[in-house]
PyMOL Python script that loads the backbone (N, CA, C, O; Angstrom):
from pymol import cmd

cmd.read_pdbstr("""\
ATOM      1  N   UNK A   1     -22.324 -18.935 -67.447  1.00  0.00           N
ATOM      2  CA  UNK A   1     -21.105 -18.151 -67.664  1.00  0.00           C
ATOM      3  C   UNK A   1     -19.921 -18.939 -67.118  1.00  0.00           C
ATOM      4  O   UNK A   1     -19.986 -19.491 -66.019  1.00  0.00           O
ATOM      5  N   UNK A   2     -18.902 -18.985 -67.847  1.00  0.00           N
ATOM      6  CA  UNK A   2     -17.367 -19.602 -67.473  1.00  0.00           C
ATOM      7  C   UNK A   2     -16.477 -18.579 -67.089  1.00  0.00           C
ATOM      8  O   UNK A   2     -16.222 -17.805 -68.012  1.00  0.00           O
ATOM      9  N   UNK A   3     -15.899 -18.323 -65.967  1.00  0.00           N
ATOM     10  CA  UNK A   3     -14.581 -17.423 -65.865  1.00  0.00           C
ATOM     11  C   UNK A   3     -13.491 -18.549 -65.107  1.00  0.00           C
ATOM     12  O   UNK A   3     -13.497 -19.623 -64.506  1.00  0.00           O
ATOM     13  N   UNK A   4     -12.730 -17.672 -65.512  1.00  0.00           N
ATOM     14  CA  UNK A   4     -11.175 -18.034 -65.043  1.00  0.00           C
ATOM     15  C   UNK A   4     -10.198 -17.495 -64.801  1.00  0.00           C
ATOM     16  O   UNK A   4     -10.128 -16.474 -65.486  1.00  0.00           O
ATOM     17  N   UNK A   5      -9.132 -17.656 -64.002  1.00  0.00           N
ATOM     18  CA  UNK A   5      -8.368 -16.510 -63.506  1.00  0.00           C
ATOM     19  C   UNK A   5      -6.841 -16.963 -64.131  1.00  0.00           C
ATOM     20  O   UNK A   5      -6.423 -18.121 -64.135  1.00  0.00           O
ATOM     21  N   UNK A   6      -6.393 -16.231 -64.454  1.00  0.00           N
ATOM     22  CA  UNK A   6      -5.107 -16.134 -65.294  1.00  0.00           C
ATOM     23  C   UNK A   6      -4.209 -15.446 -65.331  1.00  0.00           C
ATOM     24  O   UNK A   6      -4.457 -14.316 -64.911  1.00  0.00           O
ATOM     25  N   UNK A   7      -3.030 -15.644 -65.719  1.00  0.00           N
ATOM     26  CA  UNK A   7      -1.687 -14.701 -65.860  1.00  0.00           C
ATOM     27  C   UNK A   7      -1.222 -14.892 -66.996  1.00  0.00           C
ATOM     28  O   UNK A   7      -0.957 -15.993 -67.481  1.00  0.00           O
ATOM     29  N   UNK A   8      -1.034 -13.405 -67.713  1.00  0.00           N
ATOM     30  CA  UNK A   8      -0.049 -13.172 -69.008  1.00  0.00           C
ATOM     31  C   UNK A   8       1.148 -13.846 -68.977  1.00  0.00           C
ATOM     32  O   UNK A   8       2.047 -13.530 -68.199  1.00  0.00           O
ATOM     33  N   UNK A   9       1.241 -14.881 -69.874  1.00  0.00           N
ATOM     34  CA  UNK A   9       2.193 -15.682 -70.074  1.00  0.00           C
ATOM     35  C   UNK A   9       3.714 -14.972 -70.979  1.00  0.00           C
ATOM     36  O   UNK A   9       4.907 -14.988 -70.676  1.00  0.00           O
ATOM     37  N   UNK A  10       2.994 -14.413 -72.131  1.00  0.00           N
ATOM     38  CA  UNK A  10       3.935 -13.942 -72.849  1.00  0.00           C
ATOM     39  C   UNK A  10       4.411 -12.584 -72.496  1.00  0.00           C
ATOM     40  O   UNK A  10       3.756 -11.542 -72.516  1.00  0.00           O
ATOM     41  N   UNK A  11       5.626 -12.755 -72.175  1.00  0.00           N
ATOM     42  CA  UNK A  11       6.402 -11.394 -71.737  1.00  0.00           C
ATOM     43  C   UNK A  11       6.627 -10.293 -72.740  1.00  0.00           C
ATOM     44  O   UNK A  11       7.533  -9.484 -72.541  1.00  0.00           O
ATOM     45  N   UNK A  12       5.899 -10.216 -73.747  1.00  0.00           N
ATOM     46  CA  UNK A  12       5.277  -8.864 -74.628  1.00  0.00           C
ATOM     47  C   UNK A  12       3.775  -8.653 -74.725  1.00  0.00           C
ATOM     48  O   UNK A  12       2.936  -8.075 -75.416  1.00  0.00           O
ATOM     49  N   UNK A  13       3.883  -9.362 -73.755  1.00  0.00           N
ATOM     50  CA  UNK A  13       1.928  -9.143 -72.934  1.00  0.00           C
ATOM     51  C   UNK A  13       0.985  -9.028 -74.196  1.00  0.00           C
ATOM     52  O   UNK A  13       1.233  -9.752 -75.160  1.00  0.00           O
ATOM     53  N   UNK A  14      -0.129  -8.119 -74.241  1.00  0.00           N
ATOM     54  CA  UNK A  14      -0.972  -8.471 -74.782  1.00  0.00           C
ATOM     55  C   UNK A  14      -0.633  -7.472 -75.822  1.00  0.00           C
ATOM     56  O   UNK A  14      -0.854  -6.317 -75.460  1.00  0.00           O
ATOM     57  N   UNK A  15      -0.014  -7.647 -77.371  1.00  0.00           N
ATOM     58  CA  UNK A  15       0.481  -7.068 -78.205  1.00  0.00           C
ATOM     59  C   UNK A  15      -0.541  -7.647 -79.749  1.00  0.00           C
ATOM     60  O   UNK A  15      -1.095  -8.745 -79.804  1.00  0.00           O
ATOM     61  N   UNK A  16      -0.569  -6.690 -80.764  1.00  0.00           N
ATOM     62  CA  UNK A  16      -1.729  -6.812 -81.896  1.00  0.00           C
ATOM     63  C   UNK A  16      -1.163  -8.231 -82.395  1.00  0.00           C
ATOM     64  O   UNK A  16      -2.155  -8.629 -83.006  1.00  0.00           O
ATOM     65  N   UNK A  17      -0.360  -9.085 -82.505  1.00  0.00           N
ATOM     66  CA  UNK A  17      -0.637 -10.297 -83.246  1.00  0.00           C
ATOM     67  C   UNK A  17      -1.159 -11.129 -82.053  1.00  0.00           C
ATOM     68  O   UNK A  17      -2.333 -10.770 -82.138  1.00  0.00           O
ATOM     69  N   UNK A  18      -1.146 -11.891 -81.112  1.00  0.00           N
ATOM     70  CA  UNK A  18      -2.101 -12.362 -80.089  1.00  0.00           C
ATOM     71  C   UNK A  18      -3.091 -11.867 -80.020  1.00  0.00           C
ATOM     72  O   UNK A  18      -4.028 -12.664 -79.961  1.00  0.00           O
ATOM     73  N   UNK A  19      -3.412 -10.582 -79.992  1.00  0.00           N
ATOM     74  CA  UNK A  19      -4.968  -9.551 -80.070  1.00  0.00           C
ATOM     75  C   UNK A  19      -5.689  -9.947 -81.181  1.00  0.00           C
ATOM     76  O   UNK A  19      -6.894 -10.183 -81.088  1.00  0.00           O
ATOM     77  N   UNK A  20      -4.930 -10.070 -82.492  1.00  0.00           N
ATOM     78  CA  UNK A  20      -5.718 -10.410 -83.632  1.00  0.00           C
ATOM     79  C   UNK A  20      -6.011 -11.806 -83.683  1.00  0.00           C
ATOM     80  O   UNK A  20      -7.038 -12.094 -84.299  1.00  0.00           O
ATOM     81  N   UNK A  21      -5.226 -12.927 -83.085  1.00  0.00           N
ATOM     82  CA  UNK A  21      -5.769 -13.753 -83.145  1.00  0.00           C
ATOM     83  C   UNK A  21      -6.659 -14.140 -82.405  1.00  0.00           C
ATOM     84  O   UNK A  21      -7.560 -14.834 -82.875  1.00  0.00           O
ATOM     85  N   UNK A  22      -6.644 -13.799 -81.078  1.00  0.00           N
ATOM     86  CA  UNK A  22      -8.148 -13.876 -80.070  1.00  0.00           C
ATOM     87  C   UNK A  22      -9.331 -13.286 -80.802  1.00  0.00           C
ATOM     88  O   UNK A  22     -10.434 -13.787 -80.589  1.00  0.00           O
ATOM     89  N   UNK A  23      -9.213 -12.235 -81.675  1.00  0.00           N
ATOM     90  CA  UNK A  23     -10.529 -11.422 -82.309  1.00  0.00           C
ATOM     91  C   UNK A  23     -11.022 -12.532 -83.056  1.00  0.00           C
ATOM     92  O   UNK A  23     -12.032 -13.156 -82.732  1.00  0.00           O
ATOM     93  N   UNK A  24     -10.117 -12.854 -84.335  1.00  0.00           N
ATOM     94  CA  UNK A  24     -10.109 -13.800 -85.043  1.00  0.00           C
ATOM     95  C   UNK A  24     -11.038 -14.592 -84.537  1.00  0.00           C
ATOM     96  O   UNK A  24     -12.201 -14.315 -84.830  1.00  0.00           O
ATOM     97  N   UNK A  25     -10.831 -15.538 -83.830  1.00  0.00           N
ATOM     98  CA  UNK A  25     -10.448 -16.901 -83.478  1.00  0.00           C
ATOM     99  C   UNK A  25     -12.482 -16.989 -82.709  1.00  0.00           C
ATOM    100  O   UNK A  25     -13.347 -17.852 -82.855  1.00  0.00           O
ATOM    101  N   UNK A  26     -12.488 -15.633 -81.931  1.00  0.00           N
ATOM    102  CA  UNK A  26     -13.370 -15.500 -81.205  1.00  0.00           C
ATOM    103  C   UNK A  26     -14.773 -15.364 -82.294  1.00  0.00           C
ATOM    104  O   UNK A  26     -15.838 -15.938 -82.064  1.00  0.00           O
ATOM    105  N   UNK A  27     -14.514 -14.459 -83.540  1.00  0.00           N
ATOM    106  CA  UNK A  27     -15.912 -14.515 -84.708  1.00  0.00           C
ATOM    107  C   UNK A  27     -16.087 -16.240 -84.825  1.00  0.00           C
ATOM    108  O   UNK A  27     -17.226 -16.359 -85.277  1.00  0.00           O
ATOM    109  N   UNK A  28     -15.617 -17.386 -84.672  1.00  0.00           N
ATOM    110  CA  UNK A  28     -15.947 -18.327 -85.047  1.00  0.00           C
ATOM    111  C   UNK A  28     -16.718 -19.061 -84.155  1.00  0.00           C
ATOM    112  O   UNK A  28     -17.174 -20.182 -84.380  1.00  0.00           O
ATOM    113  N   UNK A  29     -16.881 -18.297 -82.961  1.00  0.00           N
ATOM    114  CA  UNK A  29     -17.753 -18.999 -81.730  1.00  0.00           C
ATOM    115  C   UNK A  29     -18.577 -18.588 -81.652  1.00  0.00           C
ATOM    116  O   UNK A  29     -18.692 -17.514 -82.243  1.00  0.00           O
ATOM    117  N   UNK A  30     -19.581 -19.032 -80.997  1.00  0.00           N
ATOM    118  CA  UNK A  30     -20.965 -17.720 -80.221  1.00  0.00           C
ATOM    119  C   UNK A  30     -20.484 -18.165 -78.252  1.00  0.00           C
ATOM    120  O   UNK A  30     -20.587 -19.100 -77.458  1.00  0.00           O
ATOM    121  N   UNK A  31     -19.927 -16.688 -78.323  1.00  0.00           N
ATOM    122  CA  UNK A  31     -19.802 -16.430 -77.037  1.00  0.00           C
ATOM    123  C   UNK A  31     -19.111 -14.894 -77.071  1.00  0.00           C
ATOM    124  O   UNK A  31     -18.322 -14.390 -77.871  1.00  0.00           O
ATOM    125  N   UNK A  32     -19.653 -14.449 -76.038  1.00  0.00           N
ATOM    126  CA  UNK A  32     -19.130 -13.058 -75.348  1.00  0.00           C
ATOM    127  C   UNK A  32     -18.434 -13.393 -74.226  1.00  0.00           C
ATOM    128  O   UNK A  32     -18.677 -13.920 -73.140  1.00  0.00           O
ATOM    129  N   UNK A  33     -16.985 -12.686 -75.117  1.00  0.00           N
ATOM    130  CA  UNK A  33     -15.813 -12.696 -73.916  1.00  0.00           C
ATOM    131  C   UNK A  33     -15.601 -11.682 -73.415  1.00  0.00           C
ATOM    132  O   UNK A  33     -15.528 -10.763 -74.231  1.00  0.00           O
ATOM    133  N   UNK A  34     -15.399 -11.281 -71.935  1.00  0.00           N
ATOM    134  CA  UNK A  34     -14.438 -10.305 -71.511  1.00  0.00           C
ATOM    135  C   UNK A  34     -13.507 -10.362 -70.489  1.00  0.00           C
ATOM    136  O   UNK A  34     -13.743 -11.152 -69.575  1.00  0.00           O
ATOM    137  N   UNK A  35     -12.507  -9.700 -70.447  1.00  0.00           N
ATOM    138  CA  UNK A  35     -11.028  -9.720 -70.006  1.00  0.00           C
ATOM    139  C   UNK A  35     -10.997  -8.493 -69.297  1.00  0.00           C
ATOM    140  O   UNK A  35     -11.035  -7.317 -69.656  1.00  0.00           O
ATOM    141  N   UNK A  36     -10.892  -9.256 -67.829  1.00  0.00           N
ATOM    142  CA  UNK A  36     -10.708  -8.161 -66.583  1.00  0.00           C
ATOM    143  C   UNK A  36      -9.568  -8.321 -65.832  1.00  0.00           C
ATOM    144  O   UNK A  36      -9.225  -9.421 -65.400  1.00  0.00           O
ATOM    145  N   UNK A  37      -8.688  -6.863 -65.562  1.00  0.00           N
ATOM    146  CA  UNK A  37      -7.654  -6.811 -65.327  1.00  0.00           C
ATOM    147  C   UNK A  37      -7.868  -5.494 -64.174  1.00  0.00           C
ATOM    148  O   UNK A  37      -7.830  -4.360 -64.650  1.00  0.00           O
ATOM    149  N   UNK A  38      -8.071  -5.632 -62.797  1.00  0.00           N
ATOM    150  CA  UNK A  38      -8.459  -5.367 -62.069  1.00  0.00           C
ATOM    151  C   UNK A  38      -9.442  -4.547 -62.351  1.00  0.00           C
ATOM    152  O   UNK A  38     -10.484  -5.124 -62.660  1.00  0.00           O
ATOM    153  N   UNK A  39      -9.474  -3.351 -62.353  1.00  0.00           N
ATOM    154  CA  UNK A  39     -10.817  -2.556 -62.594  1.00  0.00           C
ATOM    155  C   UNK A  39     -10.968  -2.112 -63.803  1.00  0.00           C
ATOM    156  O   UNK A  39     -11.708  -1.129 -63.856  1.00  0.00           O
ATOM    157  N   UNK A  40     -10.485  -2.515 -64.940  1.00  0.00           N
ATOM    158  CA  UNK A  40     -10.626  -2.517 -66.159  1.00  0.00           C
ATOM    159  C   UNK A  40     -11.012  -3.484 -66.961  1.00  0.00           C
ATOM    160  O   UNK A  40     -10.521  -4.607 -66.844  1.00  0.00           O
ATOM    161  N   UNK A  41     -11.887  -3.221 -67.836  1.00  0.00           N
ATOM    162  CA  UNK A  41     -12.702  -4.551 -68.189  1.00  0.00           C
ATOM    163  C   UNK A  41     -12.110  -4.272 -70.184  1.00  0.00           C
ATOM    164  O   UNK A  41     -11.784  -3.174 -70.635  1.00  0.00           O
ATOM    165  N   UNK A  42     -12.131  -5.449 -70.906  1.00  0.00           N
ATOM    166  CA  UNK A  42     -11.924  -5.083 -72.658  1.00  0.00           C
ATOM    167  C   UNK A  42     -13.130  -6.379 -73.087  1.00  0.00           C
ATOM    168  O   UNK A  42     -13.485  -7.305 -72.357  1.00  0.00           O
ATOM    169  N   UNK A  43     -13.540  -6.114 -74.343  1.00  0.00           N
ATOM    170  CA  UNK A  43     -14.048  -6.815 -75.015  1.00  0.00           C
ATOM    171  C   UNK A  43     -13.661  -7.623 -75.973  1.00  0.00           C
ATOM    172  O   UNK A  43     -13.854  -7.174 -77.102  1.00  0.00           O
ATOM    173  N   UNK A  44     -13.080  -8.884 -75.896  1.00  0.00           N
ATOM    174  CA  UNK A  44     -12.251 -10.008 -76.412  1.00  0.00           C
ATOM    175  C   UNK A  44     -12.602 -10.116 -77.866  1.00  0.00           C
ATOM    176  O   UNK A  44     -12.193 -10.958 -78.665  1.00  0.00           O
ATOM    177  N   UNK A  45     -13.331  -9.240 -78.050  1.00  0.00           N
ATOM    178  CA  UNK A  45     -13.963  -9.333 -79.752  1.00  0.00           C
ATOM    179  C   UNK A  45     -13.641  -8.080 -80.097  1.00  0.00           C
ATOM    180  O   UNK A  45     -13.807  -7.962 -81.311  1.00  0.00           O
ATOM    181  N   UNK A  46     -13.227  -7.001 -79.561  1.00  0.00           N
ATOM    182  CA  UNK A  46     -12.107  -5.748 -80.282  1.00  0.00           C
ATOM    183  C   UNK A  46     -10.651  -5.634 -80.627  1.00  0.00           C
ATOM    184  O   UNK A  46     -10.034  -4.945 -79.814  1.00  0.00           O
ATOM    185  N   UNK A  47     -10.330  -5.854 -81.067  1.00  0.00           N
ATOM    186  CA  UNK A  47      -8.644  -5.316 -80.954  1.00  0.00           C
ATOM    187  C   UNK A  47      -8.472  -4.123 -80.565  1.00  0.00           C
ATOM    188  O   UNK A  47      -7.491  -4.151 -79.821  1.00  0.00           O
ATOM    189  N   UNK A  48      -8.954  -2.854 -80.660  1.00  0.00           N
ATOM    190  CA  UNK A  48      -8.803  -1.687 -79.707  1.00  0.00           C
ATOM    191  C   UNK A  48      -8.858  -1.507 -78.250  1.00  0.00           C
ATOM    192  O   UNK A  48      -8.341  -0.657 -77.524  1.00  0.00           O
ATOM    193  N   UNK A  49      -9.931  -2.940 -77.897  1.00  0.00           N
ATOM    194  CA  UNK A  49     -10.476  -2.904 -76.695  1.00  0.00           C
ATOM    195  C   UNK A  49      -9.220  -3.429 -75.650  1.00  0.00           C
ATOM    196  O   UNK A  49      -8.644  -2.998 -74.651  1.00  0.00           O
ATOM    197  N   UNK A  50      -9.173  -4.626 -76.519  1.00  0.00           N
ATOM    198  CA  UNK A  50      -7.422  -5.678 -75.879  1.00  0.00           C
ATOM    199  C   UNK A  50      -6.154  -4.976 -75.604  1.00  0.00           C
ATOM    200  O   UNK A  50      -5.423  -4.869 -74.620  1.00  0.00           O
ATOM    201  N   UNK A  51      -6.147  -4.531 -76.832  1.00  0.00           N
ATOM    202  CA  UNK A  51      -5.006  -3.648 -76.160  1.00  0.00           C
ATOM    203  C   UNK A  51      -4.860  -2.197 -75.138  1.00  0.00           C
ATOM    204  O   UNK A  51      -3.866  -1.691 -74.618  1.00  0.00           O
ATOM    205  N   UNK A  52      -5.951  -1.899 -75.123  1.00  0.00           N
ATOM    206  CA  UNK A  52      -6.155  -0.714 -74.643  1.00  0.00           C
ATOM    207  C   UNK A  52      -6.440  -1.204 -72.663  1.00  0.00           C
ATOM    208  O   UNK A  52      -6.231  -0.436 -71.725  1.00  0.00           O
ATOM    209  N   UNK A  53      -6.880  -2.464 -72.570  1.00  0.00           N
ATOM    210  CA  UNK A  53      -6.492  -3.071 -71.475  1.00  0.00           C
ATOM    211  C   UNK A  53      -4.887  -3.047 -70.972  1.00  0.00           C
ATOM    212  O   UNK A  53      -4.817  -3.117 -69.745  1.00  0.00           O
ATOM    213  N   UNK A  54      -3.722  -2.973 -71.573  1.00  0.00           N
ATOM    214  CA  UNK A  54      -2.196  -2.622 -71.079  1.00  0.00           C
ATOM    215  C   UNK A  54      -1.897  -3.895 -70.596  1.00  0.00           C
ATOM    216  O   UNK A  54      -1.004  -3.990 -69.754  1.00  0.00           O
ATOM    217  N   UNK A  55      -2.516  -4.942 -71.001  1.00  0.00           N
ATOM    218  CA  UNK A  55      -1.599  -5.963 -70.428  1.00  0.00           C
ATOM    219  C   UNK A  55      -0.519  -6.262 -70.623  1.00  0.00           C
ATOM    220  O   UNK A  55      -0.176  -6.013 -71.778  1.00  0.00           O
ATOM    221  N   UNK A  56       0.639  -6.944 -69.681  1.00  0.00           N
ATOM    222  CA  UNK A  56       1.875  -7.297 -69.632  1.00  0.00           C
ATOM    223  C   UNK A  56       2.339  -8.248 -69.385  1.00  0.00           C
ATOM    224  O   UNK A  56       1.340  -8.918 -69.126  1.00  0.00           O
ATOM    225  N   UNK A  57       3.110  -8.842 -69.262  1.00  0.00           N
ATOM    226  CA  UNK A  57       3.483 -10.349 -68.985  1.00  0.00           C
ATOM    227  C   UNK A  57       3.957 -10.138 -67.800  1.00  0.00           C
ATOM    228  O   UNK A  57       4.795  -9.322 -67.415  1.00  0.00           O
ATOM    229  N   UNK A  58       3.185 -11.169 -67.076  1.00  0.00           N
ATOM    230  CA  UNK A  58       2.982 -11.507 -65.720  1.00  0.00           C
ATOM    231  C   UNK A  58       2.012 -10.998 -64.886  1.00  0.00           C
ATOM    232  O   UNK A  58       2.066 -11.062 -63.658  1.00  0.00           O
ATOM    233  N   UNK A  59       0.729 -10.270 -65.814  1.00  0.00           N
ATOM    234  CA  UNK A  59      -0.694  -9.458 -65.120  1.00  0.00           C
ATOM    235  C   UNK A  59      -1.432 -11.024 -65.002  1.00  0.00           C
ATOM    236  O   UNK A  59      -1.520 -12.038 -65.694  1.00  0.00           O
ATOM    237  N   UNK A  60      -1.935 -10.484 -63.547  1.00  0.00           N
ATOM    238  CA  UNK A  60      -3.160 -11.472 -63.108  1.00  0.00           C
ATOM    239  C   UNK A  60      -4.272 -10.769 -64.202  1.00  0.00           C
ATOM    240  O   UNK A  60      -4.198  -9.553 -64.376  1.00  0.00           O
ATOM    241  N   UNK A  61      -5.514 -11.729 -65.082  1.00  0.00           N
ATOM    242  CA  UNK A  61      -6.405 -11.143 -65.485  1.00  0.00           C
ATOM    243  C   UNK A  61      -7.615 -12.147 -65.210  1.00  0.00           C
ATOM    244  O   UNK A  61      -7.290 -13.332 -65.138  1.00  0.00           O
ATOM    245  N   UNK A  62      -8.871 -11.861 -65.058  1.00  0.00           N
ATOM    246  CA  UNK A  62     -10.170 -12.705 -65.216  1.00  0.00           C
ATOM    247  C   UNK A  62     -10.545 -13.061 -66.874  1.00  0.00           C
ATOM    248  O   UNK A  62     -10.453 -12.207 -67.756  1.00  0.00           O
ATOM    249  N   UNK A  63     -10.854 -14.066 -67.049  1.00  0.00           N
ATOM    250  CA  UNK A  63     -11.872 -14.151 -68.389  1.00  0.00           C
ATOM    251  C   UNK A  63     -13.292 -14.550 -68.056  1.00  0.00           C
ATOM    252  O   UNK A  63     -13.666 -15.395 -67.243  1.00  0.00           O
ATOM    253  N   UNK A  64     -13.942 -13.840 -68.778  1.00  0.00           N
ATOM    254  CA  UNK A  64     -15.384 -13.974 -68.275  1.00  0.00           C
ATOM    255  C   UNK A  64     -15.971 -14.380 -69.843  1.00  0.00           C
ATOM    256  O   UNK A  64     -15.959 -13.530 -70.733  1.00  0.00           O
ATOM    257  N   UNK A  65     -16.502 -15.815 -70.087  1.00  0.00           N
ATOM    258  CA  UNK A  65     -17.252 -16.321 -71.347  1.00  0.00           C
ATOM    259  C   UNK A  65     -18.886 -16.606 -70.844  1.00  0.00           C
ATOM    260  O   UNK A  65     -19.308 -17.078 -69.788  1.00  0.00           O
ATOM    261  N   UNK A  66     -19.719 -16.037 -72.253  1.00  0.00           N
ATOM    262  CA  UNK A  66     -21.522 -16.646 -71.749  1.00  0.00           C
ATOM    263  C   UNK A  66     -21.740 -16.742 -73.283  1.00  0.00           C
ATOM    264  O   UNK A  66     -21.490 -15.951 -74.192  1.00  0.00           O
ATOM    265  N   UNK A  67     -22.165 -17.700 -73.266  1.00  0.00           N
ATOM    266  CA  UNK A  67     -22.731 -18.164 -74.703  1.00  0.00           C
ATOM    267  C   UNK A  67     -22.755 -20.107 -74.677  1.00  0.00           C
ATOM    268  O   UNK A  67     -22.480 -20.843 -73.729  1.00  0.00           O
ATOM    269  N   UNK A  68     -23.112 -20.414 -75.838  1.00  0.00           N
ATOM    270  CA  UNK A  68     -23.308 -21.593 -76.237  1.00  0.00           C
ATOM    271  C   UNK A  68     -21.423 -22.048 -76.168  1.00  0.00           C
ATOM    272  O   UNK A  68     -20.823 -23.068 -75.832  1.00  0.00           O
ATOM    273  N   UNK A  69     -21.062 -20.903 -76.595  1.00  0.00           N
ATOM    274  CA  UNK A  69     -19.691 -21.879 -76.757  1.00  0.00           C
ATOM    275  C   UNK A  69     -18.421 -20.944 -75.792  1.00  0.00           C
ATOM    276  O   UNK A  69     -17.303 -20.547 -76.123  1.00  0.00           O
ATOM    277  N   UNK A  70     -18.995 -20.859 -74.821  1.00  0.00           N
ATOM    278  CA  UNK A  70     -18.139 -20.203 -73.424  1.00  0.00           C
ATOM    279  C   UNK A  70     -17.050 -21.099 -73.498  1.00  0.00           C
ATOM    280  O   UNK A  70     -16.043 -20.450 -73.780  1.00  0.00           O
ATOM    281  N   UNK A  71     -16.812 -22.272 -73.373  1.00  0.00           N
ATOM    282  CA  UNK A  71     -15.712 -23.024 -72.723  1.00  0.00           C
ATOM    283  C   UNK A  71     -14.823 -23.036 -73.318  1.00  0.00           C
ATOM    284  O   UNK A  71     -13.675 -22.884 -72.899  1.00  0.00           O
ATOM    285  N   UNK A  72     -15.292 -23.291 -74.850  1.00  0.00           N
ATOM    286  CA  UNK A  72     -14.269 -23.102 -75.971  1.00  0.00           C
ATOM    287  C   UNK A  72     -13.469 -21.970 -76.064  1.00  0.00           C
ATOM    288  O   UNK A  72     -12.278 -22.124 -76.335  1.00  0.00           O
ATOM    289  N   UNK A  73     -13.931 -20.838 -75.882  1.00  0.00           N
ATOM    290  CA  UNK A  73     -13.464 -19.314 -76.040  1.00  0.00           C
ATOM    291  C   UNK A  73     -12.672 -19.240 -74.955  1.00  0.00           C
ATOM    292  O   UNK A  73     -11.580 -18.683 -75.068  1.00  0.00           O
ATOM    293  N   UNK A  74     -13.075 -19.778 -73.738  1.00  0.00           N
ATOM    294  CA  UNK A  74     -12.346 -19.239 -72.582  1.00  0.00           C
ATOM    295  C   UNK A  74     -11.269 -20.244 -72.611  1.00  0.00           C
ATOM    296  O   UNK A  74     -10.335 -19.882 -71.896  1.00  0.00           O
ATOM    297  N   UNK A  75     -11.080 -21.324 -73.158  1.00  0.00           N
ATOM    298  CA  UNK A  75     -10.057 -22.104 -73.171  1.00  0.00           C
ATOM    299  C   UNK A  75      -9.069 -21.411 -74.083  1.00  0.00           C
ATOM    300  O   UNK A  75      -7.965 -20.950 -73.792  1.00  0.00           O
ATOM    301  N   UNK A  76      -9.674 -21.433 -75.210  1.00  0.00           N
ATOM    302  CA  UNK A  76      -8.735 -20.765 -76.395  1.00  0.00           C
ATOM    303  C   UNK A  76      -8.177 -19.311 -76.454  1.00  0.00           C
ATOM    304  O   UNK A  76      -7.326 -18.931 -77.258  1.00  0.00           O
ATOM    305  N   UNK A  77      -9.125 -18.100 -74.926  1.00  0.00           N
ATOM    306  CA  UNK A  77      -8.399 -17.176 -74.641  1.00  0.00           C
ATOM    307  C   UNK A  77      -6.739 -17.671 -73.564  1.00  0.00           C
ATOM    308  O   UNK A  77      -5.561 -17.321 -73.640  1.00  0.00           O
ATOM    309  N   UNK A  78      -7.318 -18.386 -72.876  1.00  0.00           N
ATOM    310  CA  UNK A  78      -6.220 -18.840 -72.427  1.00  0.00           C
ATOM    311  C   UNK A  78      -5.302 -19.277 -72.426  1.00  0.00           C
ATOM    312  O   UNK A  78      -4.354 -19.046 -71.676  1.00  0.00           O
ATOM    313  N   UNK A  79      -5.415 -20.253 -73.556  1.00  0.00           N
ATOM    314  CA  UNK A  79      -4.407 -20.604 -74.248  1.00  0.00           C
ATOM    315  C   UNK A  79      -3.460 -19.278 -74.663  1.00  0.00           C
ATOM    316  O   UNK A  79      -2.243 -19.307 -74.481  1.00  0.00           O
ATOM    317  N   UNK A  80      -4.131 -18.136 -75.228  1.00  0.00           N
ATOM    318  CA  UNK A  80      -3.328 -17.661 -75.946  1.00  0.00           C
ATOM    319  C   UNK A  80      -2.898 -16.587 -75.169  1.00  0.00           C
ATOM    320  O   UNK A  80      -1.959 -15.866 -75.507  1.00  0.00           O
ATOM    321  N   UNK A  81      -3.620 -16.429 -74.016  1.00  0.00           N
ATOM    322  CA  UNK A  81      -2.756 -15.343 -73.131  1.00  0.00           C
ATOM    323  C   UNK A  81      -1.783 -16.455 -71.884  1.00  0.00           C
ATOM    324  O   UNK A  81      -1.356 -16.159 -70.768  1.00  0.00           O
ATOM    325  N   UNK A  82      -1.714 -17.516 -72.507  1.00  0.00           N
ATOM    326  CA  UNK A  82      -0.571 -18.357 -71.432  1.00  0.00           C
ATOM    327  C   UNK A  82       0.648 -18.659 -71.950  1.00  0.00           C
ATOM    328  O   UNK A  82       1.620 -19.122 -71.353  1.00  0.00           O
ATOM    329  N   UNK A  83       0.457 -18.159 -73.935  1.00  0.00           N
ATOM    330  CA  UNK A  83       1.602 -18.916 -75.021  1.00  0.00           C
ATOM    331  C   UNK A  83       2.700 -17.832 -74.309  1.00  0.00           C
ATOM    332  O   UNK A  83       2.418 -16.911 -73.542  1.00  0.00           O
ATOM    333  N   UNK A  84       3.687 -18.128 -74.674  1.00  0.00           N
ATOM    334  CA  UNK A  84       5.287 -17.730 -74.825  1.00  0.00           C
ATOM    335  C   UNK A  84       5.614 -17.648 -75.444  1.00  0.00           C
ATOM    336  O   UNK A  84       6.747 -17.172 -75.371  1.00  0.00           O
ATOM    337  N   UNK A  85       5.219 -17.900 -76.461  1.00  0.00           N
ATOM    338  CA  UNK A  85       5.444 -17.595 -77.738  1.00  0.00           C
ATOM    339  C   UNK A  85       4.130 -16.722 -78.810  1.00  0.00           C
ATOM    340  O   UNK A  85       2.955 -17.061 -78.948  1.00  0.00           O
ATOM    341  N   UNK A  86       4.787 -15.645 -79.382  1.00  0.00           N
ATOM    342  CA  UNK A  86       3.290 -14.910 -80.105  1.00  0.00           C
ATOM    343  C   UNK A  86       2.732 -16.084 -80.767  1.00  0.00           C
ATOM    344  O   UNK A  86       1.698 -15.484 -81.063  1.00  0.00           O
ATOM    345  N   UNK A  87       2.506 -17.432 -81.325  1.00  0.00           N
ATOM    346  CA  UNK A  87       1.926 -17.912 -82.392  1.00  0.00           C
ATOM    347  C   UNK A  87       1.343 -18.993 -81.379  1.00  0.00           C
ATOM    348  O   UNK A  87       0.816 -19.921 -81.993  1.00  0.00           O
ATOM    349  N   UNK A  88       1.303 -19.104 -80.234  1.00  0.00           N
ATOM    350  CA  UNK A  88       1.051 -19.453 -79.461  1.00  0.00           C
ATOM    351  C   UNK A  88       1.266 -21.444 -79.828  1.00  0.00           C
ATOM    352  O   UNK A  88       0.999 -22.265 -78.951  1.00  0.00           O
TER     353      UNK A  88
END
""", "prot")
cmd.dss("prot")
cmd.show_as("cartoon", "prot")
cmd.util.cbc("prot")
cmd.orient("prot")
């Protein structure tokens, strides 16, 4: 398992076009992601789940990846919860 600790980069935090592209992005890997934001946990492969986490720009969050392709996912969540821009 890969985790990493992180902060919402984009100051419209975790909003459905970044959400859709982590969902996206995430069917092309084999790995289970999840995104913990203190005692709330989402599943990086829902869009209901992501947003329903309330993230904001400037939340500390964990990513937690296990699979064959953990590093990739957890890089590429990060990436996209570090962009400043939605298109990251």
């Amino acid at each position: 398992m890969a985790v990493k600790e992180t902060t919402i980069g984009n100051t419209s935090g975790l909003h459905a076009r970044p959400v859709a592209m982590i969902v996206e992005h995430l069917k092309t890997l084999d790995a289970k992601v999840e995104i913990y934001k203190g005692e709330k946990k989402a599943n990086a492969a829902s869009i209901m789940s992501l947003l329903a986490l309330g993230g904001v720009g400037g939340d500390a969050v964990e990513i937690h990846a296990d699979g064959p392709d953990a590093e990739a996912a957890l890089a590429f969540v990060d990436k996209m919860l570090n962009a400043h821009e939605t298109g990251a």
